[in-house]
N, C-alpha and C positions, 0 to 999 in steps of 0.2 A: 235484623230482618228475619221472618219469622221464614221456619223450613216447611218444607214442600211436599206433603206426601207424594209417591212418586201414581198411588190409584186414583190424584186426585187430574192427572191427566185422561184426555179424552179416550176413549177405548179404542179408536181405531190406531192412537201415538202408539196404545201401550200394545197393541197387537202388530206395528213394525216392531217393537223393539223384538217380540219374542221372536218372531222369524230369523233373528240371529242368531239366537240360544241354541246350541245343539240339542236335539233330538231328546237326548238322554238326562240331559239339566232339565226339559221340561217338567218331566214327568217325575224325577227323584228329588230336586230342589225347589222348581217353581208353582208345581201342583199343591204341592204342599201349603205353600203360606195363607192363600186364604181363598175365600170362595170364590170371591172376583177372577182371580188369577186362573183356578182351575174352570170356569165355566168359559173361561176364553179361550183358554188353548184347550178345550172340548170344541169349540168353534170350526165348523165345515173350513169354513176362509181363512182361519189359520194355516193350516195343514194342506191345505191346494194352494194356497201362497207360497208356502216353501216348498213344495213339491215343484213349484214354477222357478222360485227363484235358483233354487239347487238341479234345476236340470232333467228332473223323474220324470216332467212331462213338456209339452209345448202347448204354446197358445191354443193351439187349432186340435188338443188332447179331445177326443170325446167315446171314448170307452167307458163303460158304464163301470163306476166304484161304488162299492155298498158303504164303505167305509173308510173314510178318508185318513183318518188318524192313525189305524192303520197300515193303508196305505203308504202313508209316510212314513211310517216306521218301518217296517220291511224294505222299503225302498232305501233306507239310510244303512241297513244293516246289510244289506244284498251285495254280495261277493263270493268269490270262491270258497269253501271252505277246507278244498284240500291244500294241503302244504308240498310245495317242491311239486306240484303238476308236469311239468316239464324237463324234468332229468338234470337241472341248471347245479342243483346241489348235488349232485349223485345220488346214493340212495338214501340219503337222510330223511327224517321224518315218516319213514315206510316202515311197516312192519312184516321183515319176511318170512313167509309161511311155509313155502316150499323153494330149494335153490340147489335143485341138483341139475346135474349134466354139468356144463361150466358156470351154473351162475349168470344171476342178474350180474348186469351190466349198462352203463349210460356211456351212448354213444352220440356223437352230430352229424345232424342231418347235412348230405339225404344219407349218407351209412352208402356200405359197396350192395350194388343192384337194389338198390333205392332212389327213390322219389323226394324232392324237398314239400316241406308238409307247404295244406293250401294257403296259410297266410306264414307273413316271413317273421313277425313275432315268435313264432314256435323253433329255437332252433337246437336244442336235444330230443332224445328221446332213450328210454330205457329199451333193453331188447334181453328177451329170454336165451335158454340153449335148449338141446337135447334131452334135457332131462324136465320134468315138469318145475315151473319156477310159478309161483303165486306171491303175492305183495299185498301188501292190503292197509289200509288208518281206520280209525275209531274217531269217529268228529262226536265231541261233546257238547251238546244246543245249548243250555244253559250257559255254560264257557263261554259259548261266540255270542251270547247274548239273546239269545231264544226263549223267554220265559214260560216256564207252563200252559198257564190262562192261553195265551197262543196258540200252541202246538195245540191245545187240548177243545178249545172252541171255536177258534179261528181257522183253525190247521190250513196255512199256506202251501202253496203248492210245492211238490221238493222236484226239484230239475235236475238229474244225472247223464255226465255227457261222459264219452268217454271215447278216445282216435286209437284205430291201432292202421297195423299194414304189415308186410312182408317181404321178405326179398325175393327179386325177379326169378331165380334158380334156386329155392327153394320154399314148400310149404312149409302150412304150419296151422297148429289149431290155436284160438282165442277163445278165452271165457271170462266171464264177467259175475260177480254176483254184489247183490246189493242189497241190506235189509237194513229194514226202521223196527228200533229195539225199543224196550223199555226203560226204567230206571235199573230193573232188575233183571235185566238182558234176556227180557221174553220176545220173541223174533214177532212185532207186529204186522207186516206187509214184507214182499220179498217181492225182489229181480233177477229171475237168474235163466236168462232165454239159453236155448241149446248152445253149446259149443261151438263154433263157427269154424270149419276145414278149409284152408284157401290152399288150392291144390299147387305143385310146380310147376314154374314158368307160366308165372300171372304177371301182369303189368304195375306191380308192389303198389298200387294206390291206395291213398289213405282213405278208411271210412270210420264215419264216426257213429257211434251207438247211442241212443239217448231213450231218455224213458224220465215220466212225469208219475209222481207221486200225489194220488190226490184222494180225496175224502177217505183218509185212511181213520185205523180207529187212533183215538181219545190214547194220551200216555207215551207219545214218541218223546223221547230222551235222548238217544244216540242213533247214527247213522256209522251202516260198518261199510266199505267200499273195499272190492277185493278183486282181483283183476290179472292174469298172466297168460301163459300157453306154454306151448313144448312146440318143437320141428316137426315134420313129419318123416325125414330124411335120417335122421339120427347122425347126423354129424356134429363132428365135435367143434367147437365155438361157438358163436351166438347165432344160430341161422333161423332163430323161433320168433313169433310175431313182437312187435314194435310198436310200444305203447306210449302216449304222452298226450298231454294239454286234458288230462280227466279234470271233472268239475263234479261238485255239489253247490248247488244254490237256492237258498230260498227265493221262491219267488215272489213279487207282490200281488202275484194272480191267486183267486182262489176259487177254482171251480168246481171243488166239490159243494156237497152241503154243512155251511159253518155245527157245530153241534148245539144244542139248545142251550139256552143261558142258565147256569145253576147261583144265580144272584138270589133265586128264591129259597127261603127257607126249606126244607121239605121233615116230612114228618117222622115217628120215628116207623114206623110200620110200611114208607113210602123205601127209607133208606134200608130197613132190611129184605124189603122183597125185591131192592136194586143188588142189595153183598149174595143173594143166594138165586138170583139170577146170574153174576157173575161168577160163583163158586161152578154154575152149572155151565157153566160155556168155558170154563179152564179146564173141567175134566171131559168136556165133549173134545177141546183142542188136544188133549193129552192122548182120549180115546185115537182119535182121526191120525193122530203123526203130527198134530202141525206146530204144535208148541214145539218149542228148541229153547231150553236150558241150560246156557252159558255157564259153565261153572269157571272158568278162565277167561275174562272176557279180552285181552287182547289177542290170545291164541286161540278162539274159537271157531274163527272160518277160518283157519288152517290146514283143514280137511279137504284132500283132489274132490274136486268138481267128477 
């Protein structure tokens, strides 16, 4: 019996079968083999197929997507990117910056003159002392699957959450800082709102702090999250604010403006009057303060707030 090419099936057989295919086979193994293959899974109804079939949207979805593929991509890769969020490991996976007074610490909720956090999934959480304690990770995009062309045209939205609280009988201050880095650990966008004072004898409730990353420049590589506080009481043990369930996430939303496509060749007189336009905006950044040159880059927001 003679064999069967498998393109010699109707396009819509071979467009279930891909809907199986993970995400990442598409596009490394099955893009590949020939033209058929990739003008299909470039197909709108591939990718809002699995996007139904997996769950990223429902029937009655109707938010406007510019770009479906995408869409599903992001959507497959979308998760937390910090490690140990919730104190479940102790401090593994953190990098400590500052840990004086008594030291970080992972304690369970609700902790003495504490609150249990608002959903009952969350049930550690780290807590500072008297002395200023800072902690912080370096998420590397590439690693978690983030490729260039993305960040750099597409650039998704980045979602930073992050819960803290206090004890009822004593204050405490919190800070937070967040910045989208380069290859070369040049600080592209920052989050670093004031200080937050919750005075004594508060009602210890949890708030959470969030901030969206969006039409930032061209070049995000690394995301650094950095996050502690001190007492305000200066007593000895842990009586400083109470952090857990932080998050980085890409989102599949993209509300800024994607950047222009450089699919096009450009010329050579187009591409040097682009290098000395950027020579000229690294020394105006340099003039201004706002470039930040990591020379150690996991100890570099290390530095009290």
């Amino acid at each position: 019996m003679a064999l069967v090419s498998i393109n010699e099936l109707p396009e819509n057989i071979l467009l279930e079968v891909f809907t199986y295919v993970p995400a990442h086979q598409l596009v490394l193994d099955c893009c590949p083999v020939c033209s058929l293959w990739r003008d299909l899974i470039d197909l709108v109804a591939l990718c809002k197929h699995k996007s139904l079939r997996e769950g990223f949207i429902t029937e009655d979805y109707n938010e406007p997507v510019s770009d479906w593929k995408i869409f599903y991509f992001l959507c497959s890769l979308r998760r937390n990117l910090l490690r140990n969020p919730c104190a479940e490991e102790g401090m593994r996976s953190w990098q400590i910056d500052y840990n004086r007074g008594d030291h970080w610490k992972a304690e369970s909720l609700p902790g003495g003159h504490g609150q249990d956090f608002p959903t009952s999934k969350v049930r550690k959480y780290f807590v500072t002392s008297f002395g200023l304690c800072l902690k912080s990770q370096m998420v590397d995009l590439k690693a978690e699957g983030y490729w260039e062309e993305l960040m750099d045209i597409i650039r998704p939205d980045i979602v930073v959450k992050d819960w803290f609280a206090t004890r009822a009988d004593c204050g405490c201050t919190y800070n937070i800082r967040v910045q989208l880095v380069s290859a070369n650990y040049i600080v592209l966008a920052l989050f670093e709102p004031p200080p937050v004072t919750i005075q004594q004898w508060n009602n210890a409730q949890w708030t959470e702090v969030s901030h969206t990353f969006s039409d930032y420049p061209p070049g995000v590589r690394h995301i650094l999250f950095q996050h502690g506080g001190k007492d305000t009481q200066f007593w000895a043990g842990w009586y400083g604010p109470r952090v857990t369930n932080s998050s980085i996430i890409i989102s599949p939303k993209m509300t800024g403006n994607p950047a222009a496509s450089t699919t096009q060749p450009k010329t050579t007189q187009e591409q040097e009057q682009e290098q000395g336009q950027e020579r000229e905006r690294e020394r105006e950044r340099e003039r201004e303060g706002v470039r930040t040159l990591i020379t150690c880059p996991p100890h570099f927001i290390s530095r009290p707030f």
